[in-house]
Structures are given as C-alpha cells and as structure tokens.
N, C-alpha and C positions, 0 to 999 in steps of 0.2 A: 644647190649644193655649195662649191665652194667657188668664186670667183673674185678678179681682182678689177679695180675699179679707179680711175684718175679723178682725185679731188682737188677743186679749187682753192677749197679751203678746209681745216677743221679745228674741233674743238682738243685744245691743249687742255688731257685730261689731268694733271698736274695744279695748272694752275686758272681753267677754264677760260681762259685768252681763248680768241678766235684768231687761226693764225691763215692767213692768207699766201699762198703758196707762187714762188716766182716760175712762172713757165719756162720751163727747160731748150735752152738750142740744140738742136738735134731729136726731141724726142716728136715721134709720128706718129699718133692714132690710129693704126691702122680700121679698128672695128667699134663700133659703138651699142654693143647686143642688148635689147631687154630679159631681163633675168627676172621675175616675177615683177614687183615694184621698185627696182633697180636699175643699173647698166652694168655691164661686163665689157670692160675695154681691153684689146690688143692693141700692144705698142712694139715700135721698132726705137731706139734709141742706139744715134751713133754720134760719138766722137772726135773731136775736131782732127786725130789720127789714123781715124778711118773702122777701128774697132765697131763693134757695134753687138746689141743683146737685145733681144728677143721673148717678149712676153705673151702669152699665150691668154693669157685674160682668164683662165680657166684649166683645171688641174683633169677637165675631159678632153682637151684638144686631143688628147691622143685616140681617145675614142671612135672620133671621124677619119680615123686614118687607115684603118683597118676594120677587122671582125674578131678582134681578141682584148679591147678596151675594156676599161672595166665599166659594168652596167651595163655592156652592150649584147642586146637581144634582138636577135630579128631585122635588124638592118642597119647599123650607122655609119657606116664609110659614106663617105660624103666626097665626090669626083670635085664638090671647088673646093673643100678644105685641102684634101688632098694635091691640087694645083697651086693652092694658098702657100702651103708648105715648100713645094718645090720651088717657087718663087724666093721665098725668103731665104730658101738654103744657097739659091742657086749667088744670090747677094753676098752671102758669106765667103762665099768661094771667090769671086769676082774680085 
C-alpha cells in the first residue's frame, strides 16, 4: 500500500542528476521492513534542541494498535507495535 522509505540517493526528475543525499544528525532508523520488493523505514529524527518527529514508515501503523484500523480484519493489534508506540511517546514526554 502506501509506505515511506529512506534513500541514499535519487534521480532529479527535472534535470536527471543523480543526487546523493547527506546523512542527517540526529535521524535514527528505527525499522527496516520488506514491503514486497522494497523497504519501509521508521525514523525517529531529533534536534540539536531536543525536539524530535516521528515517522511511521507507513500510513498502517495505526492498524497495529488497535481493532478499528483500517483494513483491519481478524486480528491486527500487534502487543510490540503497541509497546513500540509507548516507547517513542513515552520520549516525547521525557
């Protein structure tokens, strides 16, 4: 479906440069998922001020959090996304 993805590089559709991306301080990989012939990456990205944002890699994460996601039939709460969750919120707070 629909996920997001960290590239090292791409193609600059404009001008077809291949542009090579500087890695970020602060941002953290947290997940690295296959997605058919893909990857679906979570990131945590903070701030030299302490702020920080929150990627989900994926517009299902909410999915596993509960039993009212959407597409979700028959079982998808997930007890480590669920703990995943509480983790990264519990950061924010801190």
């Amino acid at each position: 479906y629909e996920y997001d993805r960290i590239f090292a590089t791409y193609v600059d559709d404009n001008t077809g440069q291949t542009i090579t991306l500087t890695p970020q301080p602060g941002l953290v990989t947290l997940s690295n998922s296959p997605v058919g012939s893909s990857r679906s990456n979570s990131t945590l990205y903070t701030v030299a001020g302490g702020g920080s944002v929150f990627a989900g890699g994926t517009i299902e994460w909410s999915s596993g959090l509960d039993s009212h996601g959407y597409g979700c039939t028959g079982g998808c709460v997930s007890p480590a996304l669920q703990k995943t969750t509480t983790n990264i919120l519990n950061q924010f707070g801190s």
